[in-house]
N, C-alpha and C positions, 0 to 999 in steps of 0.2 A: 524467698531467695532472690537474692541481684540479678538482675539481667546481665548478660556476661556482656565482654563489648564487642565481638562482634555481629553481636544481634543491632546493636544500636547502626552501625556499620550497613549493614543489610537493608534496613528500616528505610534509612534515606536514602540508599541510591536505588532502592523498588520505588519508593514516591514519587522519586525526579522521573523514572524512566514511566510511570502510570500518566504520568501529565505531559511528557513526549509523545507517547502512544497511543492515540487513541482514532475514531471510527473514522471522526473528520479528515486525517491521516490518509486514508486507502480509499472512501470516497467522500471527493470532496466537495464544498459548495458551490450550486446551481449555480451558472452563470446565464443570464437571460441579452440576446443580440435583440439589435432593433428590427430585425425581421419576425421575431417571435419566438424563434426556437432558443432551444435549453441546452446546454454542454453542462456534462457533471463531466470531473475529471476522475480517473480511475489510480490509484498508485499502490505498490507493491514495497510495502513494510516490512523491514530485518530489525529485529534488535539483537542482541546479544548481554552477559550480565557474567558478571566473576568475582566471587569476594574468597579472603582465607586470612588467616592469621596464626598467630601461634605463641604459645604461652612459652617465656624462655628460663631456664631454670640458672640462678646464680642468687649469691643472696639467701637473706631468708623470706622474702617477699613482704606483700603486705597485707599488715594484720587487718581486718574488717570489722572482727567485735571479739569476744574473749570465748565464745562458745564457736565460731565459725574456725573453718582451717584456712589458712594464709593462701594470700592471692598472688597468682604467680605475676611479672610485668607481663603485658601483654601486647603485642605489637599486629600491625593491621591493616588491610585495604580492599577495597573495592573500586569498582570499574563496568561503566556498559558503555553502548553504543547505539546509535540507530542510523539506519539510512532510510530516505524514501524514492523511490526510483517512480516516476511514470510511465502508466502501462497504456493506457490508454483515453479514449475519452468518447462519454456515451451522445449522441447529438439526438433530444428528440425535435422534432419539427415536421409539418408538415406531413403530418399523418402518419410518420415512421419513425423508428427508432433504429438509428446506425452506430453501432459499437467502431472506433478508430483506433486501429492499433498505433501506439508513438512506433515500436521496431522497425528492422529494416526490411520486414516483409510485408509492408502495408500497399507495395504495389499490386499485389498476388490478391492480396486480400481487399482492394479498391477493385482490381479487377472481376474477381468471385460478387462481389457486393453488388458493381454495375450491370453483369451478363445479361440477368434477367430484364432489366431495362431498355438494355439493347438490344435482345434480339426481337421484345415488344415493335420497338420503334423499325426495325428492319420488317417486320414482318406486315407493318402499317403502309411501309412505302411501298412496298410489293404491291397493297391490295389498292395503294392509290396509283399504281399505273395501268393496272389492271384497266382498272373503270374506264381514266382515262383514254386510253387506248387498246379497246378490247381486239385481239388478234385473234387469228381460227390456226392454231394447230392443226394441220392435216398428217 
């Protein structure tokens, strides 16, 4: 039996949008700074896909061979999209790995990231004044 056509239809705008889409897409390639560390970028992939058609009746259509029944015109389209939005970006280096959000909540989330750093460093200074200037609580 014939392939009808909107299967032919289908065929090529699934190919086109398989060769838009793919892993490299959502992560992407390492990038290596001159300090050492690695940024992979992170992105957030939509497609979408619509095809239809429809056989129109007038006429007597068209014949295909003498044992087949007549083919009706056929009329037809398809259609995708894709966006890729950045989501983020992973930084390893220097013995950690830090997830960066691109949004507009990466203050929130710079600050959650740094805390634990900072209250190291605070609680460092405390015990270097201590030493230095050790005082008697009465």
């Amino acid at each position: 039996m014939d392939e009808h056509p909107i299967q032919s239809l289908m065929t090529t705008a699934m190919e086109n949008l398989k060769e838009m889409v793919d892993v490299n897409k959502i992560v992407g390639d390492a990038v290596e700074t001159p300090d050492g560390s690695v940024i992979i970028p992170v992105s957030r992939v939509t497609f979408g896909f619509a095809a239809g058609g429809s056989e129109f009746q007038g006429g007597e259509g068209v014949q295909s061979s003498s044992n087949q029944k007549a083919m009706l015109p056929f009329g037809g389209g398809s259609g995708g999209g894709v966006t890729v939005q950045p989501v983020a970006f992973l930084v390893v280096g220097g013995g950690q790995v830090r997830l960066l959000p691109v949004d507009g909540q990466i203050m929130f989330d710079r600050i959650f990231d740094v805390a634990p750093q900072l209250i190291t460093q605070i609680q460092e200074l405390f015990k270097q004044k201590r030493k230095e200037s050790p005082v008697a609580y009465e």
